[in-house]
MARZA-9035 format. One line per field, with one value per residue (C-alpha): x, y, z; residue number from 0. Coordinates in nm, 2 decimals, decimal comma, padded with zeros to 4 digits. Layout:
xx <- [X	...]
yy <- [Y	...]
zz <- [Z	...]
num <- [NUM	...]
// end
This chain:
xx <- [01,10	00,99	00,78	00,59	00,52	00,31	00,05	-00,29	-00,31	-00,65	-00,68	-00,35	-00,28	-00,03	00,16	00,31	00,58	00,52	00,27	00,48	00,42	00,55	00,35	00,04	00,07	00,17	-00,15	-00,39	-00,29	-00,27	-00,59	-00,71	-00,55	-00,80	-00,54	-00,64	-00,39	-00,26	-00,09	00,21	00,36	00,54	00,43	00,05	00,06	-00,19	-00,06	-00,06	-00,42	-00,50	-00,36	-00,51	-00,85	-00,78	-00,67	-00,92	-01,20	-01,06	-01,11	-00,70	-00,66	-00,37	-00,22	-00,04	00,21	00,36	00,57	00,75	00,48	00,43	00,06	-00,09	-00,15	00,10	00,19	00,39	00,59	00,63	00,84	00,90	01,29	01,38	01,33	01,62	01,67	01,72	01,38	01,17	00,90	01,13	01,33	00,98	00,92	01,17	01,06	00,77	00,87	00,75	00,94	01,01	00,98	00,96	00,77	01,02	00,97	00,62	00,57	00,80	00,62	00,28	00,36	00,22	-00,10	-00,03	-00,05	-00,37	-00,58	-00,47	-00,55	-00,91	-00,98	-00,94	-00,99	-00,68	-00,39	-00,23	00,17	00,48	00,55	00,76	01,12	01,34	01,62	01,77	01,99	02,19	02,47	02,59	02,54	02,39	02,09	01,83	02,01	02,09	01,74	01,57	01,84	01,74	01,40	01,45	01,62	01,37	01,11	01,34	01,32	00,98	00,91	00,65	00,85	00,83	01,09	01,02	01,11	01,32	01,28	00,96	00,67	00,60	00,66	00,36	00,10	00,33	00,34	-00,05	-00,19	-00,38	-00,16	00,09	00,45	00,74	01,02	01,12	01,38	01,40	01,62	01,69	01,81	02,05	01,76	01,52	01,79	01,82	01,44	01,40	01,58	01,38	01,43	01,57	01,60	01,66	02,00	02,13	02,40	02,61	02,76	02,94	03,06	03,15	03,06	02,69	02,43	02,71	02,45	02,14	02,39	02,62	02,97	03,09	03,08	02,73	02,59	02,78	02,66	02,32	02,38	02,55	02,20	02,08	02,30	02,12	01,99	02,05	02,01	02,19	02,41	02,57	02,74	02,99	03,20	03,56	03,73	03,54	03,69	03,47	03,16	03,30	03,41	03,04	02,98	03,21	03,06	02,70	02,48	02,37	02,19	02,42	02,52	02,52	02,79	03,01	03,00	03,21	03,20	03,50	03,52	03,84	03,87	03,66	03,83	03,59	03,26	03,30	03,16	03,38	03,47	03,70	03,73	03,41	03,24	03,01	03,09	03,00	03,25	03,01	02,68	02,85	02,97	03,34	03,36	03,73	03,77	03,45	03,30	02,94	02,92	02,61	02,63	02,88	02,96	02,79	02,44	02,50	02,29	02,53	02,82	03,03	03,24	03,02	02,72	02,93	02,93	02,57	02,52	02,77	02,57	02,21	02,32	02,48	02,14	01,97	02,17	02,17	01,81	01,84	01,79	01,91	02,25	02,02	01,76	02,07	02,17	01,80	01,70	02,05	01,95	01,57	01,69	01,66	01,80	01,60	01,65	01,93	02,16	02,42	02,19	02,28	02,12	02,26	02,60	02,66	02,93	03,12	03,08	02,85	02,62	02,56	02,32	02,42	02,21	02,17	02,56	02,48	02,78	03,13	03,17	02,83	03,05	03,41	03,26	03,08	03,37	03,58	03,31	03,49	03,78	03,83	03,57	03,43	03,27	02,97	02,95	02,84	02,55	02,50	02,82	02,63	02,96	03,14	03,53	03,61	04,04	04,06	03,79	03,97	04,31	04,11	03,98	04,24	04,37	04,06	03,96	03,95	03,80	03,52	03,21	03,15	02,76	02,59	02,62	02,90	03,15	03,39	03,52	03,51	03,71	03,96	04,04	04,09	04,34	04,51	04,51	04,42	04,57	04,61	04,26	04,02	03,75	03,48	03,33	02,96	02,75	02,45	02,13	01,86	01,67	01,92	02,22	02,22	02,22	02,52	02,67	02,65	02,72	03,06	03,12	03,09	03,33	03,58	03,46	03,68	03,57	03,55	03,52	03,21	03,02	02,92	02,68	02,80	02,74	02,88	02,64	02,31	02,03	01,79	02,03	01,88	01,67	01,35	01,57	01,80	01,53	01,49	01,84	01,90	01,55	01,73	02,06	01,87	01,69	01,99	02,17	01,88	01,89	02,23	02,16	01,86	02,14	02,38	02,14]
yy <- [08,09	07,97	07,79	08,11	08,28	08,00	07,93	08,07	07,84	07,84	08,10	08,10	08,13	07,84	07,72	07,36	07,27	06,93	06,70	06,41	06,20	06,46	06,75	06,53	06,47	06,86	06,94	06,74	06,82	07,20	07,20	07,03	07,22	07,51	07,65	07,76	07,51	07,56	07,31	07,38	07,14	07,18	06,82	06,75	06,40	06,19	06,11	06,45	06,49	06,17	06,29	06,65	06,53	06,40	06,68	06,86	06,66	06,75	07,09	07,17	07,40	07,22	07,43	07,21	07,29	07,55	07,56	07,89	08,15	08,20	08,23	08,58	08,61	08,36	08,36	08,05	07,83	07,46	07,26	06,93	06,79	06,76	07,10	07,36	07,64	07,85	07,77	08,03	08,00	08,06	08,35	08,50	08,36	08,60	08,93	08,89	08,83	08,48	08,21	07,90	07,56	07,18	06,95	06,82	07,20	07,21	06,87	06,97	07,32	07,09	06,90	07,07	07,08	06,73	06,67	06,89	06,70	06,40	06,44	06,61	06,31	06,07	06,27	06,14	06,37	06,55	06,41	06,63	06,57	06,23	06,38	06,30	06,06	06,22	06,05	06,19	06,10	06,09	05,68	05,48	05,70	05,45	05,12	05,35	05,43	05,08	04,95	05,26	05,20	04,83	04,91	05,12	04,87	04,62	04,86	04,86	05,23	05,37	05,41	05,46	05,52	05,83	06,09	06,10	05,70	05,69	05,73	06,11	06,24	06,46	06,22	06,06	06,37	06,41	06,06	05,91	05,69	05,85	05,79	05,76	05,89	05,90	05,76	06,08	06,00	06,34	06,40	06,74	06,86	06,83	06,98	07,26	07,33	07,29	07,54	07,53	07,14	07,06	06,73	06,51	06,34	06,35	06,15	06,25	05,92	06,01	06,29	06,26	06,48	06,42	06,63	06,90	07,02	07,08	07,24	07,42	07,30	07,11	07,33	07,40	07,03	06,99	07,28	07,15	06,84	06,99	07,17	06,85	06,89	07,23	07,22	06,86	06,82	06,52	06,37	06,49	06,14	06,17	05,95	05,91	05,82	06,09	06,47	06,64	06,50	06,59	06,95	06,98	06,89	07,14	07,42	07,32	07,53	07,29	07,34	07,32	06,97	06,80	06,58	06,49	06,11	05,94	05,61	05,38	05,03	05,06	05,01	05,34	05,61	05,82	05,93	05,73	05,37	05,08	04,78	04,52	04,13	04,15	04,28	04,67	04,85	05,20	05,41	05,68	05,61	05,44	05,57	05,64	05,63	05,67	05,28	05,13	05,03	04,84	04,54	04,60	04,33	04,08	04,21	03,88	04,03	04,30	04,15	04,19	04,22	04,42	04,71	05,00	04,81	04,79	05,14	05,16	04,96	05,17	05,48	05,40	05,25	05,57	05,70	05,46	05,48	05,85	05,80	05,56	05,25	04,97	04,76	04,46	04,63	04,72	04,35	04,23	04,53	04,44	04,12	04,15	04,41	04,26	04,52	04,62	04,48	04,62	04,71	04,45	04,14	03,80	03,68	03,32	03,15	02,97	02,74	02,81	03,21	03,43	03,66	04,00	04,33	04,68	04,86	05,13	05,21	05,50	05,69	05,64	05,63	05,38	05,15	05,21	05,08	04,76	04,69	04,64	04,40	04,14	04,02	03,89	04,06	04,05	04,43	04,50	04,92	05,21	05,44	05,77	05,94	06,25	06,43	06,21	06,07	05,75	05,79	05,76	05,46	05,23	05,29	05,20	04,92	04,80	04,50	04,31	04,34	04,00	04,17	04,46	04,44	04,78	04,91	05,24	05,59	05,68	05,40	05,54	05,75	05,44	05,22	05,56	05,50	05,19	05,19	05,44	05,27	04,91	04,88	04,47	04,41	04,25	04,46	04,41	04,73	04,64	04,90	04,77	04,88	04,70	04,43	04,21	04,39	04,28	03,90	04,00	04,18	03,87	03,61	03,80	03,89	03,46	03,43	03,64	03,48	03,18	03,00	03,16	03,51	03,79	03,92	04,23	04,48	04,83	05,03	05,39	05,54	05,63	05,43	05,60	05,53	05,21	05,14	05,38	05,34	05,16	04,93	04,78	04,78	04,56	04,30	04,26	04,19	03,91	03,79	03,76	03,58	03,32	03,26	03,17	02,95	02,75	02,71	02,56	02,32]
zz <- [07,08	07,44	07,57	07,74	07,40	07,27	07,53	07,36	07,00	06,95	06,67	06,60	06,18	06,14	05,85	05,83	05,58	05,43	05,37	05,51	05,82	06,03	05,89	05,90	06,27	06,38	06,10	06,31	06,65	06,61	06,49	06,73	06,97	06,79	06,55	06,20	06,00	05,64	05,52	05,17	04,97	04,62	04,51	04,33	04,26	04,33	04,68	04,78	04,66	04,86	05,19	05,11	05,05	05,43	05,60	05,46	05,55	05,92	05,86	05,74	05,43	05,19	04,89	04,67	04,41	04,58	04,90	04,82	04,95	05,29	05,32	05,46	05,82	05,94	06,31	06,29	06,04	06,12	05,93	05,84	05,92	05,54	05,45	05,43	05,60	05,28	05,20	04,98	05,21	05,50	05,39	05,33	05,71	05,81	05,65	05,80	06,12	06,15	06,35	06,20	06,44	06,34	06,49	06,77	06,91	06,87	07,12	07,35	07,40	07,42	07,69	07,98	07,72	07,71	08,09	08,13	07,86	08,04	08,36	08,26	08,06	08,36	08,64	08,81	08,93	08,67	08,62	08,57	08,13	08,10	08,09	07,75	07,75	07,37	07,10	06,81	06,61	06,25	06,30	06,56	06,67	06,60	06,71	07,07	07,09	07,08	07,29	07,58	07,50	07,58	07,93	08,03	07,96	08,17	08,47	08,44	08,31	08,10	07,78	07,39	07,14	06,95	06,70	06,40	06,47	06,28	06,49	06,53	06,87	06,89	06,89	07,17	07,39	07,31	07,30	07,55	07,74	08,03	08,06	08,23	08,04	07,65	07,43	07,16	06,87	06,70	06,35	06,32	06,09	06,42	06,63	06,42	06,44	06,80	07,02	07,33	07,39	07,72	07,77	08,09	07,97	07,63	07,35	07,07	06,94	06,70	06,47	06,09	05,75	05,68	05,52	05,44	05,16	05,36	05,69	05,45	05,69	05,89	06,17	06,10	06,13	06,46	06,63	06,49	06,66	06,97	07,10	07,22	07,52	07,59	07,89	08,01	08,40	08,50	08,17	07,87	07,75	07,46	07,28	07,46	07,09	06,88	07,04	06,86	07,08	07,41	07,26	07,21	07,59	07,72	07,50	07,60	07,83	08,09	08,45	08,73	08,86	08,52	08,45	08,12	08,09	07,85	07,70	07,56	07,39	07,66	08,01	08,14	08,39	08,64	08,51	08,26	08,09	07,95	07,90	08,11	08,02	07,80	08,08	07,99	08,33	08,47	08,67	08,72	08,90	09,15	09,49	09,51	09,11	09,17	09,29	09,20	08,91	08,84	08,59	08,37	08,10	07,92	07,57	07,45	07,56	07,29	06,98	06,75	06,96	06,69	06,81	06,73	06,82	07,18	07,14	07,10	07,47	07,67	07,55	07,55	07,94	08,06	07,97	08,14	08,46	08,43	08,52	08,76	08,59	08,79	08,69	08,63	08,39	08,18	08,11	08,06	07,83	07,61	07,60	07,49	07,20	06,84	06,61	06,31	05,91	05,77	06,07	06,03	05,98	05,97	05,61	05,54	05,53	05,18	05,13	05,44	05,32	05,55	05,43	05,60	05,52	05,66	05,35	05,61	05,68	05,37	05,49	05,50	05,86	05,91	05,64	05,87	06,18	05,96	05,84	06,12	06,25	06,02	05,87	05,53	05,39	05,03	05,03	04,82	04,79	04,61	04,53	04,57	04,75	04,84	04,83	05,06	04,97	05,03	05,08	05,45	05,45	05,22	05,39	05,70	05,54	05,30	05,54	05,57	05,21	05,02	04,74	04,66	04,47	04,36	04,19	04,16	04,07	04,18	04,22	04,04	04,35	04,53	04,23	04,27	04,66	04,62	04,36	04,56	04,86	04,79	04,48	04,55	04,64	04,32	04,23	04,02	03,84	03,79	03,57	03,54	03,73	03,64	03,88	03,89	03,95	04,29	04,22	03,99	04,30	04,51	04,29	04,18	04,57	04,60	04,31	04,53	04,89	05,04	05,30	05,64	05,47	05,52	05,21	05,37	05,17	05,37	05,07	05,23	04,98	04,96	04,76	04,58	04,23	04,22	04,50	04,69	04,97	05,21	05,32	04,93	04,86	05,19	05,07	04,73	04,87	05,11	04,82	04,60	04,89	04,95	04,51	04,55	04,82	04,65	04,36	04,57	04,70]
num <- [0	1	2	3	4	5	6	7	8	9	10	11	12	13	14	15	16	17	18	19	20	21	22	23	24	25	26	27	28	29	30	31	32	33	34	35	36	37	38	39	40	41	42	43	44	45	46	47	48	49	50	51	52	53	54	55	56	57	58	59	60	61	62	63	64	65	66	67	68	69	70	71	72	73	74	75	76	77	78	79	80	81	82	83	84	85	86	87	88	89	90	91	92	93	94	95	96	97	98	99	100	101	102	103	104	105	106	107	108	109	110	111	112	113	114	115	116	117	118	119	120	121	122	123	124	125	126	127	128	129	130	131	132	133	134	135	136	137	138	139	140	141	142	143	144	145	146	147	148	149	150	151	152	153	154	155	156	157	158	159	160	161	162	163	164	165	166	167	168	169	170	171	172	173	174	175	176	177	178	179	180	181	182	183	184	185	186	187	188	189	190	191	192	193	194	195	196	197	198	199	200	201	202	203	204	205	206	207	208	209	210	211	212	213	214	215	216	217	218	219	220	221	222	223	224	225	226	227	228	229	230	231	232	233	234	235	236	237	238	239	240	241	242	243	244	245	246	247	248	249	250	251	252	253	254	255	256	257	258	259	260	261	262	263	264	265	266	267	268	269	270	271	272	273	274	275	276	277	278	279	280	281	282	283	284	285	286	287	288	289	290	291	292	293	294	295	296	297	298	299	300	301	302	303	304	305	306	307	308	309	310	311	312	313	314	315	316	317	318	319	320	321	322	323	324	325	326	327	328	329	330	331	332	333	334	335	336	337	338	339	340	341	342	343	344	345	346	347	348	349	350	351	352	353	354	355	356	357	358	359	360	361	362	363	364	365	366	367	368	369	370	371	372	373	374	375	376	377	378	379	380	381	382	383	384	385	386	387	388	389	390	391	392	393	394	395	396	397	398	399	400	401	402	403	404	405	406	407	408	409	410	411	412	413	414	415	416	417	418	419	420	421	422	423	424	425	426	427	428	429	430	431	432	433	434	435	436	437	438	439	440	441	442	443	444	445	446	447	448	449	450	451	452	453	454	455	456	457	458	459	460	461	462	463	464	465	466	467	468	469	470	471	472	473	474	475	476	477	478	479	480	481	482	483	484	485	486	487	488]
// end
């Protein structure tokens, strides 16, 4: 659907999937755009009834307890990101005729809207809509995005991190304050929602099985994550060591004169960004890219400096640059950045043994690039495996293992790998899953530590076995860490 056949909204009969944050957010703003909002969502509790009884008060119909029937009328589904596309509601989308957008769509097709309201309000000139600077990746995409965001706020631009990120990026595009350019992080759900998104510049990080059962293959979720580059003007960057990220470049649709830029931990070719003598450089927006390259940053202004996080840097700065961003702004906004709880965080170092929390490496390719961040390493993991296997990260692994903690659902296929593959490494099978499970985990990953060695808590699972999420699972493993500290003292 383009952006040309939704222009008129005000009447318009539209249905939004979800009564989550980001169903809330396109709720309000179509309707306040004039559209006649209906709001479905299968849950009734007392939460839903809570945000219902708000929505409603704003003039939004809500049906709870059913988000299978497409309500009659409908000119337009929108969905939240967590829904799938074999959705009841959206197979009955389809017989009618009814497209089916998310909310990523929906602001990008509002912000000429956007722009308008703006420049009525306060009667100054109206602006061209702030162009998007995008971010996917199986790993990495929110890390990236704070880091660009952080740059562009070091060269002095109007900027705000947005999207699957956590703050919803309609009321961005709609909210009062003008600016410069936007660091989108986009999940492969949002992607596969959003097919008119165009954005200025645009990342893959990374490509690894995740989400299988909402994509249904591989090839599916790739292709999901490879429209981001549809489009792009200036910059489709893609990870030099991951193929599968540059076949997605060559198989985008871009305008003429956009470029392929790569990025490697290694020393970078043309058109591409590196790293030579712990020194980030750019070999492509720089004349005669051939001979020259720009210094950006040392690798010690990376915060943490481990190898994916390097990653991270080289990609949210090929962004950056891609927009212009001066060499200087790249090293400042690197070194502002503070990454967020949970993302390989320094907790505490006990008895010459330091703790670390990357609760949100919930995959197997998230926990690969944690791991090789240290060496020995005492390996709390487990969870929920969400049909991942665990072979080809434990053979990875094996050499820096001093010994694995192992709790959760499914740690069995994890215990299995390693006796493949690791079959010398100590592990201790922990069954439990009560509250304190995790001070278990850390006092028998101490019992296994030496001296100089990591505990690191890179589950490669998800949480919700034992914990509402990531974010819990991290605080107990801080909390354990600090208990076990206080006893040492």
């Amino acid at each position: 659907m383009g952006s040309g056949q939704v222009t008129a909204w005000h009447g318009k009969n539209i249905t939004v999937a979800g009564l989550g944050v980001s169903g809330i957010s396109a709720a309000r703003a179509l309707a306040g755009l004039g559209a006649v909002v209906t709001v479905v969502d299968g849950g009734d509790s007392e939460g839903h009834r809570a945000r219902a009884a708000e929505l409603q008060a704003a003039g939004i119909s809500v049906r709870l307890a059913d988000a299978q029937t497409l309500p009659g009328g409908t000119d337009l589904v929108v969905t939240s990101p967590g829904w799938k596309p074999d959705s009841p509601l959206f197979a009955a989308a389809a017989a009618a005729g009814v497209d089916v957008v998310g909310d990523v769509e929906i602001a990008w097709l509002l912000r000429e809207v956007a722009e308008d309201r703006r420049a009525a309000r306060s009667g100054e000139p109206r602006r061209e809509p702030a162009p998007w600077l995008a971010i996917t990746g199986t790993n990495g995409k929110t890390t990236t995005t704070q880091m660009l965001a952080s740059i562009l706020r070091a060269a002095g631009l109007r900027t705000a991190a947005v999207g699957n990120i956590g703050t919803p990026i309609i009321d961005v595009v709609l909210g009062e304050e003008p600016y410069d350019v936007l660091a989108v992080e986009l999940s492969s759900y949002q992607l596969h929602w959003a097919p008119s998104v165009r954005p200025h510049s645009a990342a893959v990080l990374n490509l690894a099985p995740d989400h299988l059962d909402w994509h249904g293959s591989m090839e599916a979720y790739a292709a999901d994550k490879g429209r981001i580059y549809e489009g792009n003007t200036v910059a489709c960057v893609y990870n030099a060591s991951d193929k599968a990220t540059e076949e997605l470049v060559v198989e985008a649709d871009v305008e003429e004169g956009c470029r392929a830029i790569g990025f490697t931990l290694g020393a970078p070719g043309p058109s591409m960004f590196g790293v030579v003598d712990g020194i980030l450089v750019d070999r492509a927006f720089v004349e005669n890219r051939r001979k020259n390259a720009q210094e950006l940053a040392e690798v010690a202004d990376v915060n943490p400096p481990a190898p994916h996080n390097i990653a991270n840097a080289l990609a949210a700065a090929a962004l950056a640059r891609a927009f212009g961003v001066e060499p200087r702004a790249v090293r400042d906004g690197l070194r502002d950045f503070r990454p967020d709880a949970h993302r390989v965080s320094h907790v505490d170092e006990v008895g010459g043994v330091t703790y670390v929390d990357d609760s949100k490496a919930t995959n197997t390719h998230a926990a690969e690039a944690s791991l090789a961040a240290f060496e020995p390493v005492v390996w709390i993991a487990g969870g929920l495996a969400k049909g991942a296997t665990f072979d080809e990260l434990v053979q990875k692994a094996a050499k820096r293992l001093r010994g694995v903690v192992l709790i959760g659902a499914d740690r069995a296929l994890i215990a299995e790998a390693l006796a493949r593959h690791a079959p010398e490494v100590p592990v201790v099978d922990l069954a439990r899953t009560d509250t304190g499970a995790m001070l278990a985990a850390v006092r028998e990953a101490a019992g296994l530590a030496e001296p100089g060695d990591t505990v690191l808590l890179a589950p490669a699972c998800a949480s919700m076995d034992m914990f509402a999420n990531y974010g819990k699972r991290g605080d107990a493993f801080a909390d354990a860490v600090r208990e076990l500290a206080a006893e040492g003292a």
